[in-house]
C-alpha positions as CSV (number, residue, x, y, z in Angstrom):
1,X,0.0,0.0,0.0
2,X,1.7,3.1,-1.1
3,X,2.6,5.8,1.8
4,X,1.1,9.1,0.4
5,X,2.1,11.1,3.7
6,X,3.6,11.0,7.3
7,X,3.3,13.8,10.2
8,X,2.8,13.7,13.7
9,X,3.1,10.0,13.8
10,X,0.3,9.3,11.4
11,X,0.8,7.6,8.0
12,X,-1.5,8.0,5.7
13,X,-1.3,5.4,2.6
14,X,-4.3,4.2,0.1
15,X,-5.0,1.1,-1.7
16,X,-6.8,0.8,-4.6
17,X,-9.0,-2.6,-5.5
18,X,-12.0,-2.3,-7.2
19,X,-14.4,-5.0,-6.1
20,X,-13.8,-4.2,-2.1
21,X,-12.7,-0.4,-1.7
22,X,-16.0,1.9,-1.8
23,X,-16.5,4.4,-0.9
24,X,-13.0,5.9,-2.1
25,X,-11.0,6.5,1.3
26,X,-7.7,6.5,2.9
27,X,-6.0,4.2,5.5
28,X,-4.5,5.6,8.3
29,X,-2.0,4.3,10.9
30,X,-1.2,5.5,14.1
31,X,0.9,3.2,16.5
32,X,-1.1,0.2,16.9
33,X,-4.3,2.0,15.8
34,X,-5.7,1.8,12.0
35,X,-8.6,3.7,10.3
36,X,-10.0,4.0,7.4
37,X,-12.0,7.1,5.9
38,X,-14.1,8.4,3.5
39,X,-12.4,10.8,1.5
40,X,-15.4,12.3,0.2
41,X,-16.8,13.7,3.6
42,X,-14.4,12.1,6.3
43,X,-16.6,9.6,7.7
44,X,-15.0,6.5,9.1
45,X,-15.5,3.7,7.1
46,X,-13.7,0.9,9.2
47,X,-11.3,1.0,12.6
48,X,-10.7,3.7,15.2
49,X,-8.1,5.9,15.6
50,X,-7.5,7.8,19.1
51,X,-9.6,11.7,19.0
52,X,-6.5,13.5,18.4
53,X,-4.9,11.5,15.8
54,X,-8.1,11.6,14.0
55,X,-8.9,15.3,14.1
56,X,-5.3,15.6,12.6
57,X,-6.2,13.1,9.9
58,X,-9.5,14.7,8.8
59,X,-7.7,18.4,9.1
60,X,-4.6,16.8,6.6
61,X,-7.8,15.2,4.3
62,X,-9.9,19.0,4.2
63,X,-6.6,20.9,2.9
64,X,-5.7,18.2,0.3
65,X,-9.2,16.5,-0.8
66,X,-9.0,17.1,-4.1
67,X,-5.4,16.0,-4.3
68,X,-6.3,12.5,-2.8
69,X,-9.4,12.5,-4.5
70,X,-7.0,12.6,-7.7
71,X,-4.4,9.9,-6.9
72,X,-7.8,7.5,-6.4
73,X,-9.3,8.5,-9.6
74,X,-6.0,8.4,-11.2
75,X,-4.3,5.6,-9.5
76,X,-1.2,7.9,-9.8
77,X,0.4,8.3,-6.6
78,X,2.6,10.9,-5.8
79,X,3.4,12.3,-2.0
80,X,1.8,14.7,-0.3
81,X,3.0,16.9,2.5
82,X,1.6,16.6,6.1
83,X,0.9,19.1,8.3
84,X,3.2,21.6,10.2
């Protein structure tokens, strides 16, 4: 599963798979926690992350939606930065 971003601990990475990956979201990892969510309104789809970690995640996801939105349309992926 390509990385697409680290900060603060977090890794965000995405997997593509047609017939088991809708709605289009992200994976993220944070120490022993995983979460996936919805890229489209930042929902969780599967897992739990701890409050923090995921306020970070969906505050990374609003300032580079359409960028994420892109590499799962596009199934080009490139790195984005995190947050500073």
């Amino acid at each position: 599963m390509p990385v697409i971003s680290r900060f603060y601990g977090l890794v965000i990475k995405m997997y593509f798979s047609q017939k088991e990956h809708h709605p289009p979201h992200i994976h993220v990892k944070y120490g022993e926690y995983v979460c996936s969510i919805a890229i489209a309104d930042g929902h969780i789809v599967d897992g739990k992350l701890p409050p923090k970690a995921l306020l970070l995640a969906r505050e990374w996801l609003e300032l580079h939606r359409a960028e994420v939105q892109k590499i799962w349309d596009t199934q080009i992926f490139q790195s984005i930065p995190g947050l500073e």
